[in-house]
C-alpha positions in Angstrom: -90.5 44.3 102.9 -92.1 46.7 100.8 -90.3 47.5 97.3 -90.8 51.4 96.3 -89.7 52.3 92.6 -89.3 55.8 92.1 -89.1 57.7 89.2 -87.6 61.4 89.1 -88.6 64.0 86.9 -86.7 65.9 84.3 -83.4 66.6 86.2 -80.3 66.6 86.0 -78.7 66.4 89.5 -77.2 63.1 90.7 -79.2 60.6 92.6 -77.6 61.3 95.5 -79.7 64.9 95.8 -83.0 62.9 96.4 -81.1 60.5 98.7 -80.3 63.7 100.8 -83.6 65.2 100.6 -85.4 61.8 101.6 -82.8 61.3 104.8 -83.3 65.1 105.6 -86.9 65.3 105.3 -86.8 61.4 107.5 -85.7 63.3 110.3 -88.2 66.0 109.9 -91.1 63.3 109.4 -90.1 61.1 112.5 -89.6 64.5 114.8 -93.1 65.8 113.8 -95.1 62.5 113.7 -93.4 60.2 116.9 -91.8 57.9 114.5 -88.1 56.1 113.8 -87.0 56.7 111.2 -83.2 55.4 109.5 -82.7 55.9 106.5 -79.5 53.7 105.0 -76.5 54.8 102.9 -77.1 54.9 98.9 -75.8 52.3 96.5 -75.6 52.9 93.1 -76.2 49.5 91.1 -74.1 47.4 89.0 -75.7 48.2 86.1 -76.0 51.7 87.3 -79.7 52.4 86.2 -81.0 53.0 89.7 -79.6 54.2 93.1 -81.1 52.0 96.3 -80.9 52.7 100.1 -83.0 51.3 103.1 -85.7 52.4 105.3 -86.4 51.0 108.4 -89.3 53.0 110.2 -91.1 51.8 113.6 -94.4 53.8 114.8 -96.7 53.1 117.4 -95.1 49.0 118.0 -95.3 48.2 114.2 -92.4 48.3 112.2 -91.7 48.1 108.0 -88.8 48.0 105.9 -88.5 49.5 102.9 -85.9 49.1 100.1 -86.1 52.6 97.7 -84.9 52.3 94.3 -84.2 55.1 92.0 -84.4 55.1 88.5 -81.0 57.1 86.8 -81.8 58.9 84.5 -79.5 62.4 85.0 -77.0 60.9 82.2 -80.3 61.1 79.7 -81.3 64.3 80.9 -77.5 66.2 80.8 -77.9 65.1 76.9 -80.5 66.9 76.9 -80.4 69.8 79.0 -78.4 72.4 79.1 -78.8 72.1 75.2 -76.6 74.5 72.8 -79.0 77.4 71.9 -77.7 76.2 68.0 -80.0 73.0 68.6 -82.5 74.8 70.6 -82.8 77.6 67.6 -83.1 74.6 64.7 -85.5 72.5 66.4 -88.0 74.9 68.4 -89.6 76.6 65.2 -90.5 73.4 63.6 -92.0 71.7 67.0 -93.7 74.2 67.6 -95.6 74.7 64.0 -96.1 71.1 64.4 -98.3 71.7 67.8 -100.2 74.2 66.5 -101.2 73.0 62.5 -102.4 69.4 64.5 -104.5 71.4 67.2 -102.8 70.3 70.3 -102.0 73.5 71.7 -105.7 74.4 72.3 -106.4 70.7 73.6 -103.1 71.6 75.9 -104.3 74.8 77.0 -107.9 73.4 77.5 -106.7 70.7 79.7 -103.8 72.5 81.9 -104.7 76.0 81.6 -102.0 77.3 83.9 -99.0 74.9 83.4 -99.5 75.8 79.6 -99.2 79.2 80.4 -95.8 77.9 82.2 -94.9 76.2 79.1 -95.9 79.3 76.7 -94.0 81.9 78.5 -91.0 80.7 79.3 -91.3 80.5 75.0 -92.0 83.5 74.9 -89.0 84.5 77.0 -86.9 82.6 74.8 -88.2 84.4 71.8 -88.0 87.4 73.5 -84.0 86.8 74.7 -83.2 86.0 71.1 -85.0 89.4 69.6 -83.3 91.3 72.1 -79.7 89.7 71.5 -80.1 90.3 67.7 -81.0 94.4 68.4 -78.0 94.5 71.4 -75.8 92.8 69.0 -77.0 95.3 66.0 -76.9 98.2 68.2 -73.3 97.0 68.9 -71.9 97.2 65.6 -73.6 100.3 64.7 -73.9 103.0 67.3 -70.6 102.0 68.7 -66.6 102.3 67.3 -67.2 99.1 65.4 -68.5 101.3 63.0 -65.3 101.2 61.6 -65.5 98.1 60.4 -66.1 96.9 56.8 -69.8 96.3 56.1 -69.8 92.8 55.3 -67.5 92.2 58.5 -70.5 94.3 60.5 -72.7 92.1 59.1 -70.9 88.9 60.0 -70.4 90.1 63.0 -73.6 91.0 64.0 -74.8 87.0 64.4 -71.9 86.3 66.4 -72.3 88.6 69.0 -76.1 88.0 68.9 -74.8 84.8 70.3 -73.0 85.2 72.4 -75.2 88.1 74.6 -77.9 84.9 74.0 -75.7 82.2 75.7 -74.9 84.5 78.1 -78.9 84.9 79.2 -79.7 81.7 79.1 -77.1 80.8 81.1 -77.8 83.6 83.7 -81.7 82.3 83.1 -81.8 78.7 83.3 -82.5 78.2 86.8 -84.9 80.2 89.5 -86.7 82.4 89.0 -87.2 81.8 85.5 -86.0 78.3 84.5 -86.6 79.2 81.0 -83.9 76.8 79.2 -84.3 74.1 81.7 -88.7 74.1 80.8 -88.0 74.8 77.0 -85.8 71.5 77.1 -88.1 69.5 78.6 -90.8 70.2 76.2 -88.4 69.2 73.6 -87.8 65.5 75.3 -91.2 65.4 75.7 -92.4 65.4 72.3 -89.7 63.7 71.1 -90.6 61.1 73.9 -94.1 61.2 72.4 -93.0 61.2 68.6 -89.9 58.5 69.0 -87.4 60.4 68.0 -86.2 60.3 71.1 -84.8 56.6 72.1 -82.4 56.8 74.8 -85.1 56.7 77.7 -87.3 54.0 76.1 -83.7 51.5 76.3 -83.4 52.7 79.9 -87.0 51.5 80.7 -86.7 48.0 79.3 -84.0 47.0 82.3 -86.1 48.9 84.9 -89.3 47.4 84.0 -87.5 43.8 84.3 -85.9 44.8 87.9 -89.8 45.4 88.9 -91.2 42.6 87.3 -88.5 40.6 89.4 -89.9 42.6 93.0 -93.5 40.0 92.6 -93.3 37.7 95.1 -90.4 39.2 96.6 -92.0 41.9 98.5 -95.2 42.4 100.8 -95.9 45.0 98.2 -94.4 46.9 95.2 -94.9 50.9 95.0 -94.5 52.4 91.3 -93.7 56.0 92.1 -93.8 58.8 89.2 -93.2 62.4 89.7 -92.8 65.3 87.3 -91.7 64.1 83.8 -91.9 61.0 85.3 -96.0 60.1 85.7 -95.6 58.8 82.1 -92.5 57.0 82.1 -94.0 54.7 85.3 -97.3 54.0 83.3 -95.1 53.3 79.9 -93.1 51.0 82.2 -95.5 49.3 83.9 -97.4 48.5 80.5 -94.0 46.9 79.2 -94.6 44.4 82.2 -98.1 43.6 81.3 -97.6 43.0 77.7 -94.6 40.5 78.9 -96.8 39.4 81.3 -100.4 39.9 81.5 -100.7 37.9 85.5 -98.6 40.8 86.7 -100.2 42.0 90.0 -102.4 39.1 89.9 -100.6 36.8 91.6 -100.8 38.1 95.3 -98.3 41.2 95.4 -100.3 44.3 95.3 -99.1 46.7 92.9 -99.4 50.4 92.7 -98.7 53.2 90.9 -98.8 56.9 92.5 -98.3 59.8 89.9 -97.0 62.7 91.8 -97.1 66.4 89.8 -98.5 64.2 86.7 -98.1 66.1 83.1 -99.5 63.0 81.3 -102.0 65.2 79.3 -98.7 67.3 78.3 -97.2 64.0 76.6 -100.6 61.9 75.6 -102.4 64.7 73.7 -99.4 64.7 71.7 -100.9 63.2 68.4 -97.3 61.2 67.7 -97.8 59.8 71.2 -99.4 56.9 70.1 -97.7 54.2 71.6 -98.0 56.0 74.9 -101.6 56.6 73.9 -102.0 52.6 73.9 -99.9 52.5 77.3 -102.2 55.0 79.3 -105.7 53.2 78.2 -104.3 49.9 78.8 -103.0 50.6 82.6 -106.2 52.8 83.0 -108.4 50.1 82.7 -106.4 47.4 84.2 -107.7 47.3 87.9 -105.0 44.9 88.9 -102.6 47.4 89.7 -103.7 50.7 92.2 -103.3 53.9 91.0 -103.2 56.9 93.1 -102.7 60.6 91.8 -101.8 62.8 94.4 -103.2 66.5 93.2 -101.9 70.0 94.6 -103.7 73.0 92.4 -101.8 75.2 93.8 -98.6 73.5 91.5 -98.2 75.2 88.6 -96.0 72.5 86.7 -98.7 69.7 87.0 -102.2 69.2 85.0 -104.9 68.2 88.0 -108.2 68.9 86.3 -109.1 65.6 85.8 -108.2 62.2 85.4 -105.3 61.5 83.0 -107.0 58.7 80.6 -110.0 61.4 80.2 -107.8 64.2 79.8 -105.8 62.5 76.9 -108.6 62.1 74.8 -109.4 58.5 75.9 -112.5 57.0 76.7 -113.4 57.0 80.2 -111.4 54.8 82.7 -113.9 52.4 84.7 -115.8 54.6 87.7 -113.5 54.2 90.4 -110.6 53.7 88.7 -108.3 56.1 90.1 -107.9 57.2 93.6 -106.9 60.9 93.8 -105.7 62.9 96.9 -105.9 67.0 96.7 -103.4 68.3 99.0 -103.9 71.6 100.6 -100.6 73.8 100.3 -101.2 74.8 104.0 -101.1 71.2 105.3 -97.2 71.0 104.4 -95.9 75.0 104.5 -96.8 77.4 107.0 -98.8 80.2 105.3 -95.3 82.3 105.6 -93.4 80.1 103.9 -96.2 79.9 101.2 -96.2 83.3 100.5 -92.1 83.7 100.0 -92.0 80.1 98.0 -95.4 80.7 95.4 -93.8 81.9 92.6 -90.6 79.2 92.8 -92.1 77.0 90.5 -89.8 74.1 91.3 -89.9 74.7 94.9 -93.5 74.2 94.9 -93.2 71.3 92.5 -91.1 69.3 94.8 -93.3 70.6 97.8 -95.1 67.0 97.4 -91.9 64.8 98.3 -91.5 66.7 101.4 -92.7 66.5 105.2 -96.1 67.7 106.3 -96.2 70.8 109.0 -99.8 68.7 109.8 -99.6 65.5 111.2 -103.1 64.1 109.9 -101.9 65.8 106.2 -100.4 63.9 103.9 -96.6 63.3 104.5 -94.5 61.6 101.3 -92.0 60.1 104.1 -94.6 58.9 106.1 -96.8 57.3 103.3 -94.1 55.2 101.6 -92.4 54.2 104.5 -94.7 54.3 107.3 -96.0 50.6 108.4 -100.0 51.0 106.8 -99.8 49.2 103.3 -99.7 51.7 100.8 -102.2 50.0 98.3 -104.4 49.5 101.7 -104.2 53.7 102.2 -104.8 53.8 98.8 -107.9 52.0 98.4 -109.5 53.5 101.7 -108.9 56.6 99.5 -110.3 55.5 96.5 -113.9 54.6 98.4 -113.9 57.8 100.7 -112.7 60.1 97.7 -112.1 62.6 99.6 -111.6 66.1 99.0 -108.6 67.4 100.9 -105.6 65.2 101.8 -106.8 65.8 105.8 -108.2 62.9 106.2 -105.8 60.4 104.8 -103.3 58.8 105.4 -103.0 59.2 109.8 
């Protein structure tokens, strides 16, 4: 049985979502690719960290079983996002003087060049919605019958309303097209991730790691999946393992980790993130456990220049340390569907965990649940290093 851990990004649906969208895109998957595919009812755990359902998948005579676990972590998130624009005002000037007096906004923009435009704007948006509250809310109290009103009430008045129209646009904001408050609050976990401040996800990663620690032996094979937000929680967890115990992976149950949208640069240039700093060169260079990142340049919301240990501001992981898959956008969408779904950022994002329209093109169904080992497809790809996902995973 082969063990996949998966990681979610920065969301804050329940569980259950990816449950549907892994059973729905199942059926897609088998349909397109001659496979069986059944896909078991969720379970939420005792403990209720992690959300687990079967696969059982059978393809040309050779069957696998597959137990997916998902880590929980909507309750961390919902803490976090939707935040009061109160917090969102105190905190966001300070961060971001922090970023740019210890030079890691141009380190940032060197290494993700269109995701830190992402991350910029939707600033800048913010900035811009709380100007333009502040003049509505002015123009309010003097060009309409509130004129009337005393001039210190005007005044007080003026903040209150500017509040309000603010909540009101944020609210109206905070998911597609824009997704303004829901990006602007994951840049605040993130550094506070990086910096410590932020606590409640590190406790949530000391059970997890233990639950994949206890997988060895267990399993043909144990699959460390991070996608989003994610790519630096799995490397931070799988670290905690090694420190615990350094035979990890070395005892005859291939272990692998696959980074899916990473944005570890976004975290590890970070100059708080020292801890996660120590994580990312320590897994880097530790060949006993595969890692695969799985590239798409056409996502706007991950950083694919280059490798993530290089791009922090490591030294150099060992040549052939990573395998890395670029996946065409074509090879999943139909050029239609590409032009309607380019600018929804988070559609395109999750693009990756979905079926291929091409059945030789990487297929996220199909890779951890199909019968090839994945640390087997994952070293084929390391030595080809290919340049396109085409010739993969078939």
């Amino acid at each position: 049985m082969r063990q996949v851990f998966y990681l979610p990004g920065f969301d804050p649906r329940e569980p259950e979502t990816y449950w549907g969208l892994f059973r729905r895109e199942s059926r897609i998957t088998a349909e397109r690719r001659g496979m069986a595919i059944a896909v078991g009812d969720p379970v939420r755990s005792a403990d209720g960290i992690s959300l687990d359902w079967d696969v059982d998948s059978k393809a040309e005579g050779e069957a696998m079983r597959v137990r997916y676990s998902l880590l929980r972590w909507d309750d961390i998130v919902r803490d976090r996002f939707p935040r009061s624009n109160l917090r969102r005002l105190a905190s966001l000037p300070g961060l971001w003087w922090r970023l740019w007096r210890s030079g890691y906004l141009r380190k940032f923009q060197r290494e993700a060049r269109r995701f830190y435009r992402v991350i910029v704007s939707v600033h800048q948006f913010y900035l811009v919605f709380v100007l333009a509250s502040l003049a509505l809310a002015l123009a309010a109290v003097t060009l309409t019958p509130l004129t009337a009103l005393p001039t210190l009430a005007g005044i007080a008045l003026v903040p209150l309303l500017a509040y309000a129209i603010l909540a009101l646009v944020t609210h109206l904001t905070r998911g597609k097209p824009l997704y303004v408050t829901h990006l602007v609050d994951d840049t605040a976990f993130t550094h506070d991730h990086a910096s410590g401040r932020e606590t409640a996800m590190r406790e949530r990663l000391t059970p997890w790691a233990e639950r994949i620690r206890a997988a060895e032996g267990r399993a043909s094979e144990i699959v460390v999946i991070g996608h989003s937000s994610s790519s630096f929680l799995a490397f931070e967890c799988l670290d905690r393992i090694l420190k615990a115990d350094p035979e990890f992976g070395r005892r005859g149950t291939p272990v692998t980790l696959v980074t899916i949208g990473s944005v570890i640069p976004w975290l590890t240039l970070d100059p708080l993130a020292e801890e996660a700093r120590g994580s990312l060169s320590r897994i880097g260079g530790d060949a006993a456990i595969g890692w695969l990142d799985i590239r798409a340049s056409w996502d706007w919301l991950s950083i694919h220049l280059r490798d993530p240990v290089s791009a922090s501001g490591l030294p150099a992981p060992p040549p052939g340390r990573f395998a890395v898959m670029r996946v065409e956008i074509e090879d999943l969408i139909e050029p239609a569907l590409v032009a309607r779904r380019r600018w929804n950022l988070f559609r395109m994002h999750f693009q990756l965990l979905m079926s291929s329209r091409e059945r030789k093109a990487f297929d996220y169904v199909a890779f951890v649940a199909g019968p090839e080992p994945v640390h087997a497809a994952v070293e084929r790809c390391r030595t080809q290093r290919p340049v396109t996902a085409s010739a993969e995973f078939t």
